[in-house]
C-alpha positions in Angstrom: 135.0 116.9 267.4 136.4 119.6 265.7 133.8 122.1 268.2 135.4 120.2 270.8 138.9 121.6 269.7 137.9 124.6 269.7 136.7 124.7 272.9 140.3 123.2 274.3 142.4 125.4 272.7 140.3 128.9 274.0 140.3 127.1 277.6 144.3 126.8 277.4 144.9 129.8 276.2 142.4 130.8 279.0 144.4 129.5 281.2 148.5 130.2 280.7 147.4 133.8 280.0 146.5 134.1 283.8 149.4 133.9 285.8 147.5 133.3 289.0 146.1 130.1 287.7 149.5 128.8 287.0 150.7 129.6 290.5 148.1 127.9 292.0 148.5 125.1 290.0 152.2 124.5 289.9 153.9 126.4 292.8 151.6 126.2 295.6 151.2 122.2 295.6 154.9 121.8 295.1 155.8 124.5 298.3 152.9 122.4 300.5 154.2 119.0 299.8 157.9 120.2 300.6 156.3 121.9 304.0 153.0 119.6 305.1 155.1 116.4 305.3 157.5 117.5 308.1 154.9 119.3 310.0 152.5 116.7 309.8 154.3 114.0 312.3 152.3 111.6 314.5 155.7 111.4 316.5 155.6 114.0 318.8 158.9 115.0 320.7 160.2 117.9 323.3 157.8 117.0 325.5 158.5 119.4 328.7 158.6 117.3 331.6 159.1 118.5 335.6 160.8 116.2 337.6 159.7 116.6 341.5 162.9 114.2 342.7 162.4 113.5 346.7 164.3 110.6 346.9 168.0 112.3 345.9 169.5 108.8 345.0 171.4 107.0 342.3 168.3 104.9 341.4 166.6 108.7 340.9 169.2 109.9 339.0 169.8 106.9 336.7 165.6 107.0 336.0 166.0 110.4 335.1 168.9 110.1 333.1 167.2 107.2 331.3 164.0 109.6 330.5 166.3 112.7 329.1 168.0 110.7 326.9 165.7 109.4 324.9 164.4 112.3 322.9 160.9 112.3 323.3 161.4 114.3 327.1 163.2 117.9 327.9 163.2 118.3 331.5 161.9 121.9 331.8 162.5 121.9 335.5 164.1 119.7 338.7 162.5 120.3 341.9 161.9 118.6 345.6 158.4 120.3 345.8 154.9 119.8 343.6 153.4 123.1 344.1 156.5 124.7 342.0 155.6 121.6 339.4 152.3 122.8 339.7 152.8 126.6 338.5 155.1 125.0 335.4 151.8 123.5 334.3 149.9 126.1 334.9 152.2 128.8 333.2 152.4 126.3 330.5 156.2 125.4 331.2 155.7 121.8 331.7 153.2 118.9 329.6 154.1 116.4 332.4 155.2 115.6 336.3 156.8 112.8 337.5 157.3 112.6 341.0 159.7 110.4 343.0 158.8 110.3 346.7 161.0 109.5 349.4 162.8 106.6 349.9 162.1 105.4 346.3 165.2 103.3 346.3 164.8 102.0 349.4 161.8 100.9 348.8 162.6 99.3 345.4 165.4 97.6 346.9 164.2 96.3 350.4 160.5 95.7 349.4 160.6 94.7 345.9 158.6 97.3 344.8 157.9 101.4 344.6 155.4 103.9 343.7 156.0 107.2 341.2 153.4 109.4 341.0 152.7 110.9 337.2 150.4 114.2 336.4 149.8 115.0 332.9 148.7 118.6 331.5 145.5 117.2 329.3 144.5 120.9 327.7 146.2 119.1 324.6 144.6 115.5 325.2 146.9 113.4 322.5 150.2 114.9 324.1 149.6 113.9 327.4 148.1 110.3 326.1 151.2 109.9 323.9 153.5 111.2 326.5 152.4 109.2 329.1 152.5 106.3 327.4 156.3 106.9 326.3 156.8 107.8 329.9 155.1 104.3 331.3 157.6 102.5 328.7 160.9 103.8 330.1 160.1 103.4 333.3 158.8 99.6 332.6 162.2 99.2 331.0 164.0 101.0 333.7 162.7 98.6 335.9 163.6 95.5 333.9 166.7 96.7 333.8 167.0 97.0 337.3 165.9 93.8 338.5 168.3 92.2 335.7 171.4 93.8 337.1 170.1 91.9 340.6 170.6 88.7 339.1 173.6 87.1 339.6 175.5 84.1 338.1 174.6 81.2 338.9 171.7 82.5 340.2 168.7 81.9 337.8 166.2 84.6 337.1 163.0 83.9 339.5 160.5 85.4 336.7 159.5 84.2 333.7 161.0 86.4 330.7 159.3 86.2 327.7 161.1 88.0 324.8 158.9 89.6 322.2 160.1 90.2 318.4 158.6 92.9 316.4 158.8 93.0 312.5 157.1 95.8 310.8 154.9 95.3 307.7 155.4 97.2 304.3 156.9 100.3 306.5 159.8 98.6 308.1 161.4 101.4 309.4 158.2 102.8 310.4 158.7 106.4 308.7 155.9 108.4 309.1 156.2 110.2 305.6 156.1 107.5 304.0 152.5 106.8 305.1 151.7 111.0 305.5 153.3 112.2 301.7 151.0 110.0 299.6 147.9 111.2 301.7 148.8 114.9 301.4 149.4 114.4 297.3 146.0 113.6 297.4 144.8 116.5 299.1 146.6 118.7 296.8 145.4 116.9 293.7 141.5 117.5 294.9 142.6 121.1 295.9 143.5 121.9 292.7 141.4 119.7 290.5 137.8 121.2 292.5 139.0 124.6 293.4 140.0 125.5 289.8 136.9 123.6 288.0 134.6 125.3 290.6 135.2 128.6 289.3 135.9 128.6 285.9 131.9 128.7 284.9 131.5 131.1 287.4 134.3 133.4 285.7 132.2 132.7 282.2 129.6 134.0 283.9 131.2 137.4 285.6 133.0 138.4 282.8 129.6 137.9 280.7 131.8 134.9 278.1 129.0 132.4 278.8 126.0 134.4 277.2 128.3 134.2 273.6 128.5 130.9 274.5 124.8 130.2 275.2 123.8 131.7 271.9 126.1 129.4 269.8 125.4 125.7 268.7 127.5 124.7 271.2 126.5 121.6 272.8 126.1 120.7 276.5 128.2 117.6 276.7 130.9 119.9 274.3 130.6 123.0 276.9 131.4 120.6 279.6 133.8 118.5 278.3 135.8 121.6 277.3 135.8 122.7 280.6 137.0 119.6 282.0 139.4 118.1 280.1 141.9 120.4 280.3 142.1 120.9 284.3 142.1 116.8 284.0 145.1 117.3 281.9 146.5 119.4 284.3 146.2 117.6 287.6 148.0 114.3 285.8 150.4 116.6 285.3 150.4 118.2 288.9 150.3 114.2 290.2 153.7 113.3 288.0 155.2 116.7 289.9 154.1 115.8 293.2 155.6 111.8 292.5 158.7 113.3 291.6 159.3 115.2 294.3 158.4 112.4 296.9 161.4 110.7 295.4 163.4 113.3 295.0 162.5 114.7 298.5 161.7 112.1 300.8 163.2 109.0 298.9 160.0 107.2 298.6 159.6 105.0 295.8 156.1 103.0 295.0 156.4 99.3 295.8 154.0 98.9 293.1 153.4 99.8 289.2 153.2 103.5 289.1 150.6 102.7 286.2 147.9 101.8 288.9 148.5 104.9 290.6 147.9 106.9 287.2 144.9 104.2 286.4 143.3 105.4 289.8 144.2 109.0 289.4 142.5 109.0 286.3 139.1 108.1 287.7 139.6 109.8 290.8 140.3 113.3 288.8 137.2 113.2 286.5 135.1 112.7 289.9 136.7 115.6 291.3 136.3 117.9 288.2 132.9 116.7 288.0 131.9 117.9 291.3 134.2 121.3 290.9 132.0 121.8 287.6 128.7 120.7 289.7 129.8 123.5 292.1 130.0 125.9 289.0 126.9 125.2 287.9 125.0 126.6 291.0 127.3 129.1 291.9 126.5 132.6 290.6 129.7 134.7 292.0 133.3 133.0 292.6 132.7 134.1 296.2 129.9 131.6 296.4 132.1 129.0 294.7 135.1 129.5 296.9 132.9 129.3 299.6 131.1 126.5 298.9 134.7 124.2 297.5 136.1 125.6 301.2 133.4 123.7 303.0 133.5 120.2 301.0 137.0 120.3 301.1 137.3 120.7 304.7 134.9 117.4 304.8 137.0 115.8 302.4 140.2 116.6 304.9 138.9 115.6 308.2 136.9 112.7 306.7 139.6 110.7 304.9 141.5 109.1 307.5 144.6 110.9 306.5 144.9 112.2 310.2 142.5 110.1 311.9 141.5 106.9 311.7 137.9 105.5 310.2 137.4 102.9 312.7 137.9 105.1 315.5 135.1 106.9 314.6 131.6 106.7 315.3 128.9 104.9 312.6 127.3 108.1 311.2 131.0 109.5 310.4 132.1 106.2 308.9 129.2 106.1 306.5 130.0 110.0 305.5 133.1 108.5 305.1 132.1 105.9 302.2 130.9 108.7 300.4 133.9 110.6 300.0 136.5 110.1 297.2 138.7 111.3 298.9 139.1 108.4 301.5 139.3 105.8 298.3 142.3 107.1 296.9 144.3 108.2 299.9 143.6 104.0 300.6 144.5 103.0 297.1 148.0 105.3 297.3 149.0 103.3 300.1 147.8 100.2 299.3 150.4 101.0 295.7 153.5 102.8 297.3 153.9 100.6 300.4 152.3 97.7 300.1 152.6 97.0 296.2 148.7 96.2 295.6 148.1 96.4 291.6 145.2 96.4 289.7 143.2 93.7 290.9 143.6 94.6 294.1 142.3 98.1 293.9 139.2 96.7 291.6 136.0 97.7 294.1 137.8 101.0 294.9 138.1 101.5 290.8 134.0 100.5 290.6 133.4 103.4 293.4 135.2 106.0 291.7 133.5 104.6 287.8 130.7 105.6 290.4 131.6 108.8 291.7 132.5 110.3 287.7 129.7 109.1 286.3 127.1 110.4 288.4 128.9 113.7 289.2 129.6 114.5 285.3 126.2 113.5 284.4 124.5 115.9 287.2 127.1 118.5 286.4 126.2 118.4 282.4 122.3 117.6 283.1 122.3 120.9 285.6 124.2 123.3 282.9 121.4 125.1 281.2 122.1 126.9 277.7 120.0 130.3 277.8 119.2 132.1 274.7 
C-alpha cells in the first residue's frame, strides 16, 4: 500500500507540472461541450429553395408565403423559368425547386385537385430527404387549409377528418440538446480518459523513467494501478465539470439520481483507462499511441449511435456495435437524464462494463513486462 502511494503521488506531481496535460484535460472538454452541442443539430434550417411560380396567383402566393415563413426555407430565388432554377442548383445557390405550373389555381379550384412539381439537389442526401419532407408537410397543410376555407356553414365537411394528438415522451419539448449534450460528455470523457492513459507508458518509456522503474521491486499490479488511478480520478472530475456546465449552459437537469450516472461512470472509466493503458503497453513512440487512440476513437464515434442510429444499420455494424463501451454509456446517460432509469434499470449495461474493466485491466497488467 504504502509503494502504491508512492507511485500516486510521483504520477500527480507528473501530471500538474505539465501544463499541456492540464489543458487537455480541463479546457479543451469544457470549450467542446460549449461549441459541439449547437453545431451538432439534427434540425436543419436555411434550406435555399427556388421557386419557379407559372401560375402568378393568390393561391401561389399564399403557398409560397406559407413555405417562407416557417423557418426551415429561404427562397434563394423567384422565377417563371426552370432552366434559371436549374443553374441555382448547379452553382450551388439553391437545395430545392418547387414549381407551380400554369393554371395551378384553376386547377385546384375547378377540378378538385393540382400538380407541383419538386426537384431536390441530393449531393447532400439528408438535406434534401429532410427538406423534402418539411416541404411535402406544408403543402399537405396548405392544402387542408384550403379545402377548409371551402366549407361553408351549414354545409358539412364531405371528408372524414381525423384529428391526431401528439405527446412527446421524456423530451416534451423535443430539444435536441437534451438528447446530443449527454452523448458528447461521453465522448469527451473517453477522449480524455484513453488519450491520456495511452501515452503516459509510452512517455516512461521516451524519457528512459521506466527502466528505474523496471529495476525496482515494484510490482506489476502497483505499476499499473499507479498509472490508472489517478487519470480515473481525474475524468470523475472532468464528468462533474462537464454536468455542471450542462445545467449551467443548457439548463438540463437529470430526471434521475445523479448517483447512477457516477455509479456507471465509474465502471465505464476503468474500461477506458484499461484500454488507454493496453494501448501503452504495445506502443513504443507516442506517435504510435496517438495513432493508434485516433483510430479506436473514431470507431468509438461513428459506432455509438450518437449521430446515427444502431438499428439503421446493417448486422455486421450492429454487432461491432455491442462491443463498444462507448454505445453502453451514451444509452445509460439517456436512459438517467431524460428518462429517470436508476440502478436496476441500467443492471445488464453495469454487468457489460464489469466486463469490459476486467478483461481490459487484466490484459493491460498481464501484457506489461518488467525488464531487468
Amino acid at each position: 500500500m504504502r509503494t502504491l502511494l508512492f507511485l500516486l503521488q510521483k504520477e500527480f506531481k507528473q501530471i500538474f507540472r505539465d501544463p499541456s496535460i492540464l489543458r487537455i484535460i480541463f479546457i479543451i472538454p469544457i470549450i467542446q461541450l460549449l461549441i459541439l452541442p449547437w453545431a451538432a443539430d439534427y434540425e436543419i434550417k436555411n434550406i435555399q429553395l427556388t421557386v419557379v411560380d407559372q401560375d402568378h396567383s393568390a393561391y401561389s402566393r399564399q403557398l409560397i408565403s406559407k413555405i417562407t415563413s416557417t423557418g426551415y426555407f429561404r427562397l434563394a430565388n423567384y422565377t417563371n423559368a426552370y432552366p434559371q432554377a436549374l443553374k441555382d442548383v448547379e452553382n450551388g445557390d439553391a437545395d430545392l425547386i418547387l414549381q407551380i405550373p400554369v393554371a395551378f389555381e384553376r386547377q385546384l379550384v375547378k377540378e378538385n385537385e393540382a400538380t407541383l412539381f419538386l426537384a431536390m439537389n441530393a449531393i447532400d442526401g439528408v438535406k434534401a430527404n429532410l427538406g423534402s419532407a418539411y416541404l411535402r408537410s406544408i403543402i399537405q397543410d396548405f392544402n387542408r387549409e384550403v379545402r377548409m376555407e371551402w366549407i361553408q356553414l351549414p354545409r358539412l365537411n364531405p371528408e372524414t377528418q381525423i384529428d391526431i394528438t401528439t405527446s412527446n415522451w421524456f423530451n416534451p419539448l423535443m430539444n435536441y440538446k437534451y438528447f446530443m449534450v449527454p452523448g458528447i460528455l461521453v465522448l469527451l470523457l473517453t477522449m480524455v480518459g484513453v488519450n491520456l492513459t495511452s501515452i503516459n507508458i509510452v512517455k516512461e518509456k521516451e524519457i528512459g523513467t521506466i527502466e528505474q522503474i523496471n529495476v525496482t521491486p515494484i510490482k506489476k499490479i502497483h505499476f499499473i494501478l499507479g498509472k490508472l488511478i489517478p487519470f480515473w480520478l481525474l475524468g470523475m472530475l472532468v464528468l462533474t465539470i462537464g454536468l455542471g456546465i450542462a445545467r449551467l449552459a443548457y439548463g438540463i437537469v437529470p430526471a434521475g439520481s445523479v448517483l447512477t450516472i457516477y455509479a456507471f461512470a465509474a465502471l465505464f472509466l476503468l474500461a477506458v483507462l484499461g484500454l488507454g493503458l493496453l494501448v501503452s503497453t504495445y506502443a513504443h513512440t507516442q506517435q504510435q499511441a496517438m495513432l493508434v487512440t485516433f483510430f479506436i476513437m473514431m470507431i468509438f464515434i461513428l459506432l455509438s449511435g450518437l449521430y446515427t442510429s444502431i438499428d439503421s444499420m446493417p448486422t455486421w455494424a450492429k454487432w461491432i456495435t455491442r462491443l463498444n463501451p462507448v454505445t453502453y454509456f451514451i444509452e445509460v446517460m439517456r436512459m438517467v437524464v431524460l428518462k429517470g432509469s436508476g440502478l436496476i434499470d441500467i443492471k445488464k449495461h453495469l454487468l457489460i462494463m464489469l466486463g469490459f474493466a476486467v478483461v481490459l485491466n487484466s490484459w493491460a497488467i498481464m501484457n506489461y513486462r518488467k525488464r531487468s
